[in-house]
C-alpha positions in Angstrom: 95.1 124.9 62.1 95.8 126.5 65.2 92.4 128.4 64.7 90.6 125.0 64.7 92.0 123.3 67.4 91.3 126.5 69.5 87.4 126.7 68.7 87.1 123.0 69.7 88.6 123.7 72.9 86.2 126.7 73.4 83.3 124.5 72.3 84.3 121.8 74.6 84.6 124.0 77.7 81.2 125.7 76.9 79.9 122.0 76.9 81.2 121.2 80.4 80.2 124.2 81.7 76.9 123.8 80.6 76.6 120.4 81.3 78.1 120.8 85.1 75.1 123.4 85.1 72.3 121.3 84.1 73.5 118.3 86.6 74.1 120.9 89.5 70.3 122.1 88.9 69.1 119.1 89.7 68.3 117.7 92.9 68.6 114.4 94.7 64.6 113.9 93.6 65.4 114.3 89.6 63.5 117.7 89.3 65.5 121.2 89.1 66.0 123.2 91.9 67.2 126.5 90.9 70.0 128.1 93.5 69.0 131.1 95.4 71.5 133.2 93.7 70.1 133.3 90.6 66.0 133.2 92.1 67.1 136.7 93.5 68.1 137.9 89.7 64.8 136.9 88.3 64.9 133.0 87.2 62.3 131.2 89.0 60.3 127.8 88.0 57.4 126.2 89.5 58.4 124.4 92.4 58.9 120.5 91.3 58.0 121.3 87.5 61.1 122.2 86.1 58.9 124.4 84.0 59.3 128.3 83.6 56.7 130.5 86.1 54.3 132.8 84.5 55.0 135.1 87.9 58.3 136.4 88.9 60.2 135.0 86.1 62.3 137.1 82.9 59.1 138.6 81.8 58.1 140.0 84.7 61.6 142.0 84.8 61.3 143.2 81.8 57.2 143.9 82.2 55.7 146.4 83.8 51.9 147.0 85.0 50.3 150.1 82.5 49.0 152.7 85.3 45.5 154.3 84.9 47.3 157.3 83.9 49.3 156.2 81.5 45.9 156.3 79.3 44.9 159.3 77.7 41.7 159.6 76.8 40.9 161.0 73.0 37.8 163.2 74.3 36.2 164.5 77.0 33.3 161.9 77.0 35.7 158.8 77.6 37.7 161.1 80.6 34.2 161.2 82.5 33.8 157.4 82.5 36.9 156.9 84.4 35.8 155.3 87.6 38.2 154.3 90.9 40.8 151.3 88.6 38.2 151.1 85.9 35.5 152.5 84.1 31.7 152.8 83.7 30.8 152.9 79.9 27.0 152.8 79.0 25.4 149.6 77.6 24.7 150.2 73.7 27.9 150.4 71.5 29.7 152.9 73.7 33.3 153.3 73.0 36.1 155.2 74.0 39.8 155.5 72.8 42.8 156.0 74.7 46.3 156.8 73.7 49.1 155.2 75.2 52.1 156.8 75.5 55.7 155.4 74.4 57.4 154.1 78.1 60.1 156.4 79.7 61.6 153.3 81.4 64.6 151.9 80.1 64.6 148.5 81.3 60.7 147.5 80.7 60.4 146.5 77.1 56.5 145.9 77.8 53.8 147.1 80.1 50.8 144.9 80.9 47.8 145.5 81.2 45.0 143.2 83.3 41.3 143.9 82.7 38.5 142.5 84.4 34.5 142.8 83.2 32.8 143.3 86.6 29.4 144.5 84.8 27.7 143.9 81.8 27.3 141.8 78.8 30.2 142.2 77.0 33.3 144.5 76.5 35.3 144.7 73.2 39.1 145.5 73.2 41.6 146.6 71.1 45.1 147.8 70.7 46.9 149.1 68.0 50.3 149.4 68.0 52.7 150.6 65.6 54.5 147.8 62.9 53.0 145.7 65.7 49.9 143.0 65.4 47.0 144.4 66.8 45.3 142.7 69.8 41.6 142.2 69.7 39.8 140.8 73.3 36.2 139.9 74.0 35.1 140.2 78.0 31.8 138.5 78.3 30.3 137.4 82.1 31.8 133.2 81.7 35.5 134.6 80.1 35.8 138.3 82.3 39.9 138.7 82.2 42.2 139.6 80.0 45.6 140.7 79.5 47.3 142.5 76.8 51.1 143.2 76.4 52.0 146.9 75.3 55.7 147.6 73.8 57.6 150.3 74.3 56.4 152.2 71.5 52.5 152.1 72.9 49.4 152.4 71.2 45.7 152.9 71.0 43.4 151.1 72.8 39.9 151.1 72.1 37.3 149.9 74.6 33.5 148.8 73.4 30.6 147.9 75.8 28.3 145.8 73.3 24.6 145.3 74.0 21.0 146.2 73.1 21.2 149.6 75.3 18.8 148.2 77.9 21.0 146.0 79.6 23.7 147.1 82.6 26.2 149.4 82.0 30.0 147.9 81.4 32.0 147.9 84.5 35.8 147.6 83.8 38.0 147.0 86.1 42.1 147.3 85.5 44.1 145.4 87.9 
């Protein structure tokens, strides 16, 4: 009986707590106003939205940006077509393969990865991951970004510049 009377109490106190929370997150105007304390750990919202913020927010501490050199290219051909944050594949069912690596950082449980078709017709990407889904993104001129999440474990990605051969090479730029 004892045991009973102390959950309540427990649950009721979690209640309060979380109540006093919720009412002290919210400003004169209605909307929430997170306090600095706990914008400085990670939590932010869109100002006057009360909704979460793709930028700055959880994700983004536990997210990190996938470097150039964290892909390894699977032959020598693909290494050549690195260019300065990008690279230069050749219009006409070129593709290349790269291996990324499982992350060494603790914290991160992703890495992103931002990719931008500066050039060409259209790109085709793809990452396998282990036990994961796989992620398949088409980069044409009218939709040119895309962003994949890697986990920890990493991956192959597979880059393909489609097009009759004639057109422009791909430019791909990773930001």
């Amino acid at each position: 009986m004892d045991r009973r009377v102390l959950i309540i109490v427990m649950v009721l106190i979690v209640s309060v707590f979380v109540l006093i929370l919720a009412v002290g997150f919210t400003g004169d105007n209605g909307k929430v106003e997170i306090p600095a304390w706990l914008q400085d750990f990670g939590f932010k919202f869109d100002k006057g939205t009360g909704e979460g913020s793709s930028q700055g927010g959880f994700k983004e501490k536990l997210s990190s940006p996938l470097s150039v050199d964290d892909l390894g290219p699977t032959s020598s051909f693909c290494r050549k077509q690195f260019i300065e944050n990008g690279l230069n594949l050749s219009s006409g069912q070129t593709r290349c393969e790269f291996v990324i690596n499982k992350s060494e950082s603790w914290l991160a449980s992703t890495r992103e990865i931002s990719l931008h078709l500066g050039e060409g017709s259209s790109v085709k990407v793809e990452l396998i991951q282990p036990d994961q889904l796989t992620v398949r993104k088409q980069l044409t001129p009218q939709q040119p970004d895309a962003s994949i999440d890697i986990f920890k474990e990493g991956g192959v990605l597979t880059i393909e510049c489609e097009g009759s051969g004639q057109g422009p090479n791909c430019q791909l730029e990773f930001k």
